[in-house]
KEKE-3310 file (N, C-alpha, C; in steps of 0.2 Angstrom, whole numbers, plus 5000, padded with zeros to 4 digits):
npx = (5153:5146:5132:5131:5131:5119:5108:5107:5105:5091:5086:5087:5079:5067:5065:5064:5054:5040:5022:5018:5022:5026:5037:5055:5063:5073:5085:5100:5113:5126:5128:5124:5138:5148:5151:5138:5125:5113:5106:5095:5084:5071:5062:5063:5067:5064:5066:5064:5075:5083:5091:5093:5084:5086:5078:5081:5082:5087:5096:5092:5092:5098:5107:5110:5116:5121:5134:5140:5135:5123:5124:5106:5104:5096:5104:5105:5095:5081:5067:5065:5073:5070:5065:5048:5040:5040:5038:5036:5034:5023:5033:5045:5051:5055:5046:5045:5041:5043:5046:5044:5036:5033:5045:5048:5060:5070:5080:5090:5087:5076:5061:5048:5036:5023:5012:5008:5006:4997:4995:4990:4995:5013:5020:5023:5016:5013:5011:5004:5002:4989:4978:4973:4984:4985:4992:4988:4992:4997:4995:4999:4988:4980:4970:4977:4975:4984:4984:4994:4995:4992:4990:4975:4963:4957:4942:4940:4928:4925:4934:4932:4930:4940:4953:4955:4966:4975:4990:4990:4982:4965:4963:4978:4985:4992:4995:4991:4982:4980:4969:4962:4952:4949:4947:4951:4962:4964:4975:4972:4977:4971:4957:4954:4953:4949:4937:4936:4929:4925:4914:4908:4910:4917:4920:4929:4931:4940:4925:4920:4929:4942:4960:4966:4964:4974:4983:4995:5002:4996:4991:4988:4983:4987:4974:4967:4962:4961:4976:4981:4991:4994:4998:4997:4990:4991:4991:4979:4966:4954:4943:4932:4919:4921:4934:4949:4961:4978:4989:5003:5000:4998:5007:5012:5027:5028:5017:5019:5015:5025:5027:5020:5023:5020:5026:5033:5031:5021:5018:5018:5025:5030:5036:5040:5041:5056:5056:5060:5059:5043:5036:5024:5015:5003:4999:5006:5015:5034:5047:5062:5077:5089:5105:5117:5120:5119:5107:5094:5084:5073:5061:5059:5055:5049:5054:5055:5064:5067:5073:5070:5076:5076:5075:5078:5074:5082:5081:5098:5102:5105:5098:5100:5092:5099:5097:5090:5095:5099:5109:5120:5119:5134:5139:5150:5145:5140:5131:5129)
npy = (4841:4851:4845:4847:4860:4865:4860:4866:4879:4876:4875:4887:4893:4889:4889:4899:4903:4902:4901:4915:4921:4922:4924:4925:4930:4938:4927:4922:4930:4922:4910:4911:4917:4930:4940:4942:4955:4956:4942:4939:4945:4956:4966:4976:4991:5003:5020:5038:5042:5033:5026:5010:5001:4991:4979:4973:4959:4959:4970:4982:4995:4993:5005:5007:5017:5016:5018:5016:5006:5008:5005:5008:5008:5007:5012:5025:5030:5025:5017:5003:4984:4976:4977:4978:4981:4995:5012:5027:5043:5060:5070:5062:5057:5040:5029:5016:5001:4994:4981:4992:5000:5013:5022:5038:5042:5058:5058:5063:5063:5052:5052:5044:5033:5030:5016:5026:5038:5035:5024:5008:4997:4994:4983:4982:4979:4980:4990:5006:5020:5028:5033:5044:5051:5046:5038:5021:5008:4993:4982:4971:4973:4981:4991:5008:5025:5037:5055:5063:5072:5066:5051:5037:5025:5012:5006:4989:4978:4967:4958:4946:4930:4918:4906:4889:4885:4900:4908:4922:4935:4938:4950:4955:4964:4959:4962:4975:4981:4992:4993:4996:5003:5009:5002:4996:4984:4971:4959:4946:4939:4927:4929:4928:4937:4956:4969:4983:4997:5011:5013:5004:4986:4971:4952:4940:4922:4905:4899:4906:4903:4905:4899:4899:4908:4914:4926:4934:4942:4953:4958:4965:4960:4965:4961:4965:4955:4951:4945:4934:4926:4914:4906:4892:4889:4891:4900:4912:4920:4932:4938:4945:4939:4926:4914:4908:4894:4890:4879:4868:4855:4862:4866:4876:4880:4879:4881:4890:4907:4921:4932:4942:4946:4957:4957:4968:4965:4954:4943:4933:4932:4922:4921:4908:4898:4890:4882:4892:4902:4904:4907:4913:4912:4915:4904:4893:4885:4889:4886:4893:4892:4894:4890:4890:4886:4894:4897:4891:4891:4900:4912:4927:4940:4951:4961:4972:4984:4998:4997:4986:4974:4961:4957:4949:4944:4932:4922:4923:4931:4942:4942:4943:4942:4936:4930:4921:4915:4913:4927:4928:4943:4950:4960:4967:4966:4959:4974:4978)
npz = (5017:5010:5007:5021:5023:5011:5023:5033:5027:5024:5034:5041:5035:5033:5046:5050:5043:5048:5056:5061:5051:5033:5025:5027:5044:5053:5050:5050:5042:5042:5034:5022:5008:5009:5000:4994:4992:5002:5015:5014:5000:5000:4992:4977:4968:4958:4956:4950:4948:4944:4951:4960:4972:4985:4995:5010:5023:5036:5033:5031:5020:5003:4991:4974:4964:4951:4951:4964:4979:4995:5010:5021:5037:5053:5060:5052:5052:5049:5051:5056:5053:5042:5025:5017:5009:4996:4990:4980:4983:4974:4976:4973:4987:4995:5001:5015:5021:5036:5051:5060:5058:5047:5035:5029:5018:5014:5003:5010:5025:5036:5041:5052:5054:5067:5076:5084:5077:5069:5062:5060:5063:5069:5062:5045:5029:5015:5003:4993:4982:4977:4964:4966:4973:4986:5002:5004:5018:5022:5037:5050:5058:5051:5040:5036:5030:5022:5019:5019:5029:5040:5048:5045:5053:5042:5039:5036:5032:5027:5032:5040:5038:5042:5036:5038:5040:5043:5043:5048:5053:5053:5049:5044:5031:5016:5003:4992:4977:4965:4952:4936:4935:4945:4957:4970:4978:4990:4998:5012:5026:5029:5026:5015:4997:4997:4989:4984:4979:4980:4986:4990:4997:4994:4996:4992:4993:4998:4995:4985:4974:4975:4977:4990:5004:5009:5003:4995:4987:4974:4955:4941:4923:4908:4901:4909:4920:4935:4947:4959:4970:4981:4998:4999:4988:4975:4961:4955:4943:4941:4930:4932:4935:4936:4945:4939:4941:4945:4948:4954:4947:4936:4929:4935:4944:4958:4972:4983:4981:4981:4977:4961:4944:4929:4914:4901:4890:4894:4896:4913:4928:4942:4960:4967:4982:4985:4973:4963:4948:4940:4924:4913:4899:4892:4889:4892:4904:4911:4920:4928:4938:4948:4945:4951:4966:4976:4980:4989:4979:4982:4980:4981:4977:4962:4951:4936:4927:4921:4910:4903:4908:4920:4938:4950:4967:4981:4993:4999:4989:4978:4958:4942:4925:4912:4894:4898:4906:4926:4932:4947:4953:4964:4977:4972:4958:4943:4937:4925)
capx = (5152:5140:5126:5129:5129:5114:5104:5108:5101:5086:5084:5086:5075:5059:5062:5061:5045:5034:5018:5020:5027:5028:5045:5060:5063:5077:5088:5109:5114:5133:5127:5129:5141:5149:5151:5132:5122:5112:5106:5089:5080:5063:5062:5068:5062:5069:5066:5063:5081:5086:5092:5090:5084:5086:5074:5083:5077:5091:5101:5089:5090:5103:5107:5114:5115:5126:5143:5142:5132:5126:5116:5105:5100:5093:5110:5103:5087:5077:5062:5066:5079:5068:5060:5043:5037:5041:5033:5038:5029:5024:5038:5053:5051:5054:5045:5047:5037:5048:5043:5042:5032:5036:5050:5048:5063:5069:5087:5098:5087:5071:5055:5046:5028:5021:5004:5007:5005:4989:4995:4987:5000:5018:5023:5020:5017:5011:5009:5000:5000:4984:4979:4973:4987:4984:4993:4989:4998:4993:4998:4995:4983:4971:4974:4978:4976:4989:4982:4998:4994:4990:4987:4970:4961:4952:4941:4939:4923:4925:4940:4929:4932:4947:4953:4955:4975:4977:4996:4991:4976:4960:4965:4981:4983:4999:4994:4988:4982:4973:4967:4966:4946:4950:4945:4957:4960:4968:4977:4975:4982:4967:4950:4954:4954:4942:4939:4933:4925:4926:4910:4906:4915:4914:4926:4930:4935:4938:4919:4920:4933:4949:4963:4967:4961:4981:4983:5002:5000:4990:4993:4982:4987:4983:4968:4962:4961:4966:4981:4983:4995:4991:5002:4997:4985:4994:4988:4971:4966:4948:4940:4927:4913:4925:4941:4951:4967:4983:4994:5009:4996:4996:5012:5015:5035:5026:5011:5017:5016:5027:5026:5019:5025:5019:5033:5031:5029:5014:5022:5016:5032:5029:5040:5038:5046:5060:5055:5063:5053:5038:5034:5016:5015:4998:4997:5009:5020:5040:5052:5070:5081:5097:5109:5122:5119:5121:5103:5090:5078:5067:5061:5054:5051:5052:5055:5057:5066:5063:5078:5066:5078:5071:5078:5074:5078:5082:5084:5104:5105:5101:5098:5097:5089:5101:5098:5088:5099:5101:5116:5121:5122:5135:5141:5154:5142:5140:5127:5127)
capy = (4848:4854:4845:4851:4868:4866:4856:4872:4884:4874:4874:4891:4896:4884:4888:4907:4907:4899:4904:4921:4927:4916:4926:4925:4935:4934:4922:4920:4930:4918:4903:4913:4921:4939:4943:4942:4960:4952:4935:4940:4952:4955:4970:4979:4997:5008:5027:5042:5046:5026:5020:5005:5001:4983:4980:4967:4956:4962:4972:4987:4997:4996:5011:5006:5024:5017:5016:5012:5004:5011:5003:5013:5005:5010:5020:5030:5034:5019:5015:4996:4981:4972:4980:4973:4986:5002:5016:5035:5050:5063:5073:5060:5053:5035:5026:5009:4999:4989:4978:4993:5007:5017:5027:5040:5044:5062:5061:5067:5061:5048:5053:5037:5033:5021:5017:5033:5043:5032:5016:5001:4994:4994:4977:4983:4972:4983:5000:5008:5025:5027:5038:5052:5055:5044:5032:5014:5006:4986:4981:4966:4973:4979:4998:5015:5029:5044:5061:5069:5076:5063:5043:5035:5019:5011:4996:4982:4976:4961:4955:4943:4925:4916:4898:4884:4886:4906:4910:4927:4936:4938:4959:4955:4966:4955:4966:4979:4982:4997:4993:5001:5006:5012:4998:4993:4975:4969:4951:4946:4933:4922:4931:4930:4946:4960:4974:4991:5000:5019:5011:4996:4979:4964:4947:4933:4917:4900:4898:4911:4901:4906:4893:4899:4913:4917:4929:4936:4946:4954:4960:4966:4960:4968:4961:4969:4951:4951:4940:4933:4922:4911:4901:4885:4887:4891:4904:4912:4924:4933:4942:4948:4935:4919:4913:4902:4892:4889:4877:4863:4851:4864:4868:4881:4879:4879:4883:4895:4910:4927:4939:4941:4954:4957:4960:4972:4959:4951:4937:4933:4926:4919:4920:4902:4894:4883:4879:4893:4908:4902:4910:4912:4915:4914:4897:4888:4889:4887:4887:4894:4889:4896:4883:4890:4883:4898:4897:4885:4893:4900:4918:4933:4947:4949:4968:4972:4990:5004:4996:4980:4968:4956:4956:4943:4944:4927:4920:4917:4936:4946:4938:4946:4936:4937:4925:4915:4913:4918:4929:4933:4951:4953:4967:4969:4967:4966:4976:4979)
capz = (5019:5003:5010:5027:5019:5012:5027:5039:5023:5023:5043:5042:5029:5036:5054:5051:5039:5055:5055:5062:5047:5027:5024:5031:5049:5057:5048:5050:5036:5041:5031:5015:5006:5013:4993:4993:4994:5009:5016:5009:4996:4999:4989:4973:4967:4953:4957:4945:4946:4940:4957:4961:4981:4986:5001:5014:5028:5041:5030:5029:5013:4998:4987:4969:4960:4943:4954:4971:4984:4999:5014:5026:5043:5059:5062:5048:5055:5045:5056:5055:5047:5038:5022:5016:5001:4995:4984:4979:4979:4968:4976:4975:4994:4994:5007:5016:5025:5040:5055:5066:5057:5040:5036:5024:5015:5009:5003:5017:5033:5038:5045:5055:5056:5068:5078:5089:5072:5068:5058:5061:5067:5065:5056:5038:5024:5007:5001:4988:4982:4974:4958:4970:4977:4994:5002:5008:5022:5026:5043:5049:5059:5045:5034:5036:5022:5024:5016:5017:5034:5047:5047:5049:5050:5037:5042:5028:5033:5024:5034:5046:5037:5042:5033:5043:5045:5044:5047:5051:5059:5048:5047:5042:5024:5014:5000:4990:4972:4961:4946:4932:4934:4952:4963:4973:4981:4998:5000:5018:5029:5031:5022:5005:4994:4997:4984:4988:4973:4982:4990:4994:4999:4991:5000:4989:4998:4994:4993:4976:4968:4977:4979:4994:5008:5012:4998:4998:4980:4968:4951:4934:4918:4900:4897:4914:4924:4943:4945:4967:4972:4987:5001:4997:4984:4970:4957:4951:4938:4940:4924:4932:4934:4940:4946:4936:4946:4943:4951:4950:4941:4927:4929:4936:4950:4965:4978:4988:4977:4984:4972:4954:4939:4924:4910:4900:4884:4892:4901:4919:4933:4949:4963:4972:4986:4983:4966:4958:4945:4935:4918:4911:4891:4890:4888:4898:4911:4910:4926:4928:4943:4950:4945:4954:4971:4980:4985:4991:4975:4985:4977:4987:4975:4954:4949:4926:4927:4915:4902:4902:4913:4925:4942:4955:4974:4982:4998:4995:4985:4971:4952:4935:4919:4905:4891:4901:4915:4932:4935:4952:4954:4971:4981:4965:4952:4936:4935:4918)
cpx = (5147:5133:5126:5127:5122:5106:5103:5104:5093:5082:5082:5078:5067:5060:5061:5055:5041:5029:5013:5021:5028:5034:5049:5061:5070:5084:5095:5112:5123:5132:5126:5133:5141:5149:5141:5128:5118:5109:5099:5086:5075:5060:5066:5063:5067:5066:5067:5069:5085:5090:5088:5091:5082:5084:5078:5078:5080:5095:5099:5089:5096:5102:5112:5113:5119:5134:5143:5135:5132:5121:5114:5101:5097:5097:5109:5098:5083:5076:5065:5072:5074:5063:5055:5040:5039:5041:5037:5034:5029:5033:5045:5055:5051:5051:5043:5044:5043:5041:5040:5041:5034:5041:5049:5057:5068:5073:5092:5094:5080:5065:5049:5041:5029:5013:5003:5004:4999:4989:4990:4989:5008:5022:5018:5019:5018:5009:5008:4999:4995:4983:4977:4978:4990:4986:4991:4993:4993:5000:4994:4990:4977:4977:4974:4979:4982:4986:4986:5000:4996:4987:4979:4966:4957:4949:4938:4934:4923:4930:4937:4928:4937:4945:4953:4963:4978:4986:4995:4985:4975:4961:4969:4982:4991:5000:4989:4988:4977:4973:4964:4956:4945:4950:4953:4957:4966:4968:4978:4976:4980:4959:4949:4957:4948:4942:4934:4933:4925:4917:4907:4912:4913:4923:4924:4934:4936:4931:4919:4924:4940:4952:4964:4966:4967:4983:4991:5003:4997:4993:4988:4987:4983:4978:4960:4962:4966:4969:4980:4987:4995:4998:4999:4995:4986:4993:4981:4971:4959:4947:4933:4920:4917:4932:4944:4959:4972:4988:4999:5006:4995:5001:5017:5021:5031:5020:5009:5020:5019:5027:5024:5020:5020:5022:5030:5029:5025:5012:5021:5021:5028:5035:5038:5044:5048:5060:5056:5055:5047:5038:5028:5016:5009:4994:5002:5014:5028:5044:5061:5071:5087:5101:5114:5125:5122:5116:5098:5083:5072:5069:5058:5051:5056:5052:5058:5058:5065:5069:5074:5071:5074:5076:5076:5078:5075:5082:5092:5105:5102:5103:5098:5097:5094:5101:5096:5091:5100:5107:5116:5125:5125:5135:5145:5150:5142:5134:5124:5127)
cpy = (4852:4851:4846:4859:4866:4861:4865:4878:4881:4875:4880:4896:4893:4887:4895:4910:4901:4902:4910:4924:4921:4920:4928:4931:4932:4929:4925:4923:4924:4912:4904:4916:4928:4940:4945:4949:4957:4944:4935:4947:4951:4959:4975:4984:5001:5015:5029:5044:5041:5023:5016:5003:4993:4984:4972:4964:4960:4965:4983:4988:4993:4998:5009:5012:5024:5020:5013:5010:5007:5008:5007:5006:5010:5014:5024:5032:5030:5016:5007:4991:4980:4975:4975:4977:4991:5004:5023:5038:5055:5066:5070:5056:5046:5034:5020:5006:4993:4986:4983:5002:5009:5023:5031:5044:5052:5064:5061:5062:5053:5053:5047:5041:5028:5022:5024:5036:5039:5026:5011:4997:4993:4989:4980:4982:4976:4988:5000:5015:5025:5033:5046:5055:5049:5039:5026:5010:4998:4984:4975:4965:4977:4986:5003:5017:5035:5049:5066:5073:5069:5055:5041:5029:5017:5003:4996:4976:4970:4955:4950:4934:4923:4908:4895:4884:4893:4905:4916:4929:4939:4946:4960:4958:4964:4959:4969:4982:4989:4994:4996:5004:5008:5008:4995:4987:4975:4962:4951:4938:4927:4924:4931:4935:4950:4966:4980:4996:5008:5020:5009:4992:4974:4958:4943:4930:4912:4899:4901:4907:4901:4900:4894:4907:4915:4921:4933:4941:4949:4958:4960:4967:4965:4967:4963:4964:4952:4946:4939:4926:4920:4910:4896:4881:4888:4897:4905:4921:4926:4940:4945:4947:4927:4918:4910:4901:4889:4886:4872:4860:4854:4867:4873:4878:4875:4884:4888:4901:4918:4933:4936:4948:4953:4960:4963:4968:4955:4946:4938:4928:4929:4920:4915:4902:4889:4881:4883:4901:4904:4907:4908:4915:4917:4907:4890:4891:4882:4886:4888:4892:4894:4890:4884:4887:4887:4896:4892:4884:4896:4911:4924:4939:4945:4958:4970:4981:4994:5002:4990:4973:4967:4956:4951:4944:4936:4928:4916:4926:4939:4944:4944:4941:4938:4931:4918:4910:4919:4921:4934:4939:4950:4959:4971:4970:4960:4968:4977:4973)
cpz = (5016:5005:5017:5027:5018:5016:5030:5033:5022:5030:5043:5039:5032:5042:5055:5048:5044:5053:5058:5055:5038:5025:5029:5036:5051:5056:5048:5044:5035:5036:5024:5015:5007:5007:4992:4995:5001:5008:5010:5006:4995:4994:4983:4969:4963:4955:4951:4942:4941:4944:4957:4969:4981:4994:5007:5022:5035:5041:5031:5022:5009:4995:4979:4964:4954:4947:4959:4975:4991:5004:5019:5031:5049:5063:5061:5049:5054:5051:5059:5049:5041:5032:5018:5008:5002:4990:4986:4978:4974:4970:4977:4979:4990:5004:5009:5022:5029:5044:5059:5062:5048:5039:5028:5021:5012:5005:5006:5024:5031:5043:5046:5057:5059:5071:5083:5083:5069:5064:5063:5067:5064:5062:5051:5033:5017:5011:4996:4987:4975:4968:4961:4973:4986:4996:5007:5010:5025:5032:5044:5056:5056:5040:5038:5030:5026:5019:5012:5023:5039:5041:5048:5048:5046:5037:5035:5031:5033:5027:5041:5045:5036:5039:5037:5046:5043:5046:5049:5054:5053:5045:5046:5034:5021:5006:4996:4983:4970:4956:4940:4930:4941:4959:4966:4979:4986:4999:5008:5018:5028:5028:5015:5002:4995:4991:4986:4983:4974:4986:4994:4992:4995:4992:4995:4992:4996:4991:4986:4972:4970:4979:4984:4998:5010:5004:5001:4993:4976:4960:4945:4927:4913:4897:4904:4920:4931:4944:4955:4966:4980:4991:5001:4993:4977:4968:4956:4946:4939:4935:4925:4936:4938:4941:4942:4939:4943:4949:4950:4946:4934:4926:4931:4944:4957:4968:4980:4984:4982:4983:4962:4950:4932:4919:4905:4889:4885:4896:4909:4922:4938:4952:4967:4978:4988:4977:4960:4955:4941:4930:4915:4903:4890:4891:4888:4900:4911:4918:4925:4935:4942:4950:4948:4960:4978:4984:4984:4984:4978:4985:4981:4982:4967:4952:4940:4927:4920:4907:4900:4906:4919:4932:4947:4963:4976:4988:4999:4991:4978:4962:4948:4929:4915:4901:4893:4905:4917:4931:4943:4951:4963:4972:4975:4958:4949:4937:4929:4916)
residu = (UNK:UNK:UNK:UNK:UNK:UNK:UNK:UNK:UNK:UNK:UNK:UNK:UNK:UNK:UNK:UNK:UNK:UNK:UNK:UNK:UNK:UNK:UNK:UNK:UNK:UNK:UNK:UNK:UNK:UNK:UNK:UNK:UNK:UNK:UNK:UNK:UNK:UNK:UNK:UNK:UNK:UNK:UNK:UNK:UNK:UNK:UNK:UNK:UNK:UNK:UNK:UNK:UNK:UNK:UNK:UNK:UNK:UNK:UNK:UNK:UNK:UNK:UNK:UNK:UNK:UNK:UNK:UNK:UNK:UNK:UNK:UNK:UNK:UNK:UNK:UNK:UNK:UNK:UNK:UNK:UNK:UNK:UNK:UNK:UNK:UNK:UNK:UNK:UNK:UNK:UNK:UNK:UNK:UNK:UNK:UNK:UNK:UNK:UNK:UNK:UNK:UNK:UNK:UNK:UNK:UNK:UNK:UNK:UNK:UNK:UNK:UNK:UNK:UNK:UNK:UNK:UNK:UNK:UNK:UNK:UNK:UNK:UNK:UNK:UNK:UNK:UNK:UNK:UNK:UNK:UNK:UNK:UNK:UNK:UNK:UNK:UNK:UNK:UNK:UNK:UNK:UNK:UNK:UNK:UNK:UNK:UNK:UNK:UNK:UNK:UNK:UNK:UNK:UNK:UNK:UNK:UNK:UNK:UNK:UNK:UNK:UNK:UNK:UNK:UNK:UNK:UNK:UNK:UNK:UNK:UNK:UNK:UNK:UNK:UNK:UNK:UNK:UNK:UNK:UNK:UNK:UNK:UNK:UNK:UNK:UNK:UNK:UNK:UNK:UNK:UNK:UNK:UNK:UNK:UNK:UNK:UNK:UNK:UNK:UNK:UNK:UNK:UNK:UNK:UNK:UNK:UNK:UNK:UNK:UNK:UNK:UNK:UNK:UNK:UNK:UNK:UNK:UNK:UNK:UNK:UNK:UNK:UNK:UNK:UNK:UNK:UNK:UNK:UNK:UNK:UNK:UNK:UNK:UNK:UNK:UNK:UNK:UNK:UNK:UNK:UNK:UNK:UNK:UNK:UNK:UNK:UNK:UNK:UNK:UNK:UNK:UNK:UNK:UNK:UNK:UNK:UNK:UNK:UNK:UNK:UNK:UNK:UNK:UNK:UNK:UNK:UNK:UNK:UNK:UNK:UNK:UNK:UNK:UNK:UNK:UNK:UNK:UNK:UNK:UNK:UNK:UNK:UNK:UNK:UNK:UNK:UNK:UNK:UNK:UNK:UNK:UNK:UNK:UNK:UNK:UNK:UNK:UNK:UNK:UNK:UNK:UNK:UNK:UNK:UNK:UNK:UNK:UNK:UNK:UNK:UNK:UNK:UNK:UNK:UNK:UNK:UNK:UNK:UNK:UNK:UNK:UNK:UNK:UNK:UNK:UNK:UNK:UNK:UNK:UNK:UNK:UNK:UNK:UNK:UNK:UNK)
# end
């Protein structure tokens, strides 16, 4: 019966990341536990207040405000189930990037953007509120900036070399970085990464050094370098001047990279798939596992909250590191 259980969470898990989509759509949450916050966490965001919002695949949002739990779905106004990213503004607003537009937040109600209001497109992948003020919305039909006022398109020039097996369309934007000299970088589907200086473009593809043109991540660590994390290409690291890569041969879990953090000690984690979290020291790379057997290991998003805890959304439910182990956080907790 335990290895039927986990064939069906394997089926499920491969048959809904197709290549339409490298995360889960759509998937049975029956095949896990009902104790379980939902089947999947794509997303986890702490707010100014010190809620903590857990982003789900079909679940919509949930709300943990230090007692209770609360989920908002599309009863609740919330554009879309599936949440993909989300950022705050100056004024408090949280807002959420779903399949079917953005939902901005205020509190009490929702306010929904989609391509009528001038997105891109309304599957929404990343967001980015910039140091001006301004926010970036990747769809995976290219960008839009928001002013405050009104949505509007933002072509990415550079988005015109696709790999040989794209899963997504070459204007696909999977994510979106600034960095800490204002340039700000855009992972897509099947182009690489582009970087946009406040003038000019500039594409790096495999040709430049990239392990891979399917870019799902991006991140800048403390000594400045840009961090990307591929789908089948592992890790890479540019300082500027070259790439340098990172994949299982050098130890790092797995390939297909889902997200990347940067803790606040220095330390760079991976979210892979199937193989668990990676840890980066500087100069080698560890791996933790869910030994519980709740879930197949296979990691979606890494989140380090303002107390410095590490939290990890799985496929299979929501983790927390203590002591160097997972502990499943359920619907009951512990939180603390």
């Amino acid at each position: 019966m335990w290895v039927r259980f986990r064939i069906i969470m394997l089926i499920v898990f491969f048959g809904a990341c197709g290549p339409k989509d490298p995360e889960p759509m759509g998937a049975t949450a029956t095949v896990f536990p009902k104790s379980q916050i939902s089947s999947y966490i794509r997303r986890i965001y702490e707010d100014r207040k010190g809620n903590m919002w857990l982003g789900t695949t079909q679940d919509g949002v949930c709300r943990y405000d230090g007692n209770t739990l609360k989920y908002l779905s599309k009863k609740d106004g919330l554009a879309g189930v599936c949440i993909k990213a989300m950022v705050e503004d100056k004024a408090g607003n949280l807002w959420l990037a779903t399949e079917n537009g953005v939902s901005r937040y205020h509190g009490e109600r929702f306010t929904n953007y989609t391509a009528r209001d001038g997105l891109a497109g309304n599957d929404v992948f990343s967001m980015l509120f910039d140091r001006n003020g301004v926010l970036w919305v990747g769809t995976t039909n290219g960008v839009s900036r928001f002013d405050g006022a009104t949505f509007t398109s933002f072509v990415l020039p550079g988005a015109n070399t696709v790999s040989a097996n794209p899963r997504f369309k070459a204007m696909a934007i999977l994510a979106i970085c600034e960095a800490t000299n204002g340039d700000i970088w855009f992972g897509t589907g099947g182009s690489g990464v582009i970087r946009y200086n406040g003038i000019t473009f500039t594409t790096y593809t495999e040709k430049d050094g990239l392990p891979n043109n399917s870019v799902w991540c991006i991140a800048q660590d403390r000594n400045d370098n840009i961090w990307f994390g591929t789908r089948g290409g592992g890790a890479a690291s540019y300082n500027g001047k070259t790439f340098a890569t990172f994949s299982e041969q050098d130890g790092l879990a797995g390939n297909n990279i889902s997200d990347i953090l940067m803790d606040k000690s220095g330390n760079i984690w991976f979210a892979t798939s199937g193989r668990g979290v990676a840890k980066y020291d500087g100069n080698r790379f560890s791996t933790i596992k869910d030994q519980s057997g709740i879930t197949e290991n296979h990691v979606q998003c890494i989140f380090q909250d303002r107390s410095g805890r590490l939290w990890f959304g799985f496929s299979g439910g929501l983790f927390r590191l203590e002591k160097g182990v997972l502990v499943n956080v359920t619907k009951t907790g512990p939180w603390e």
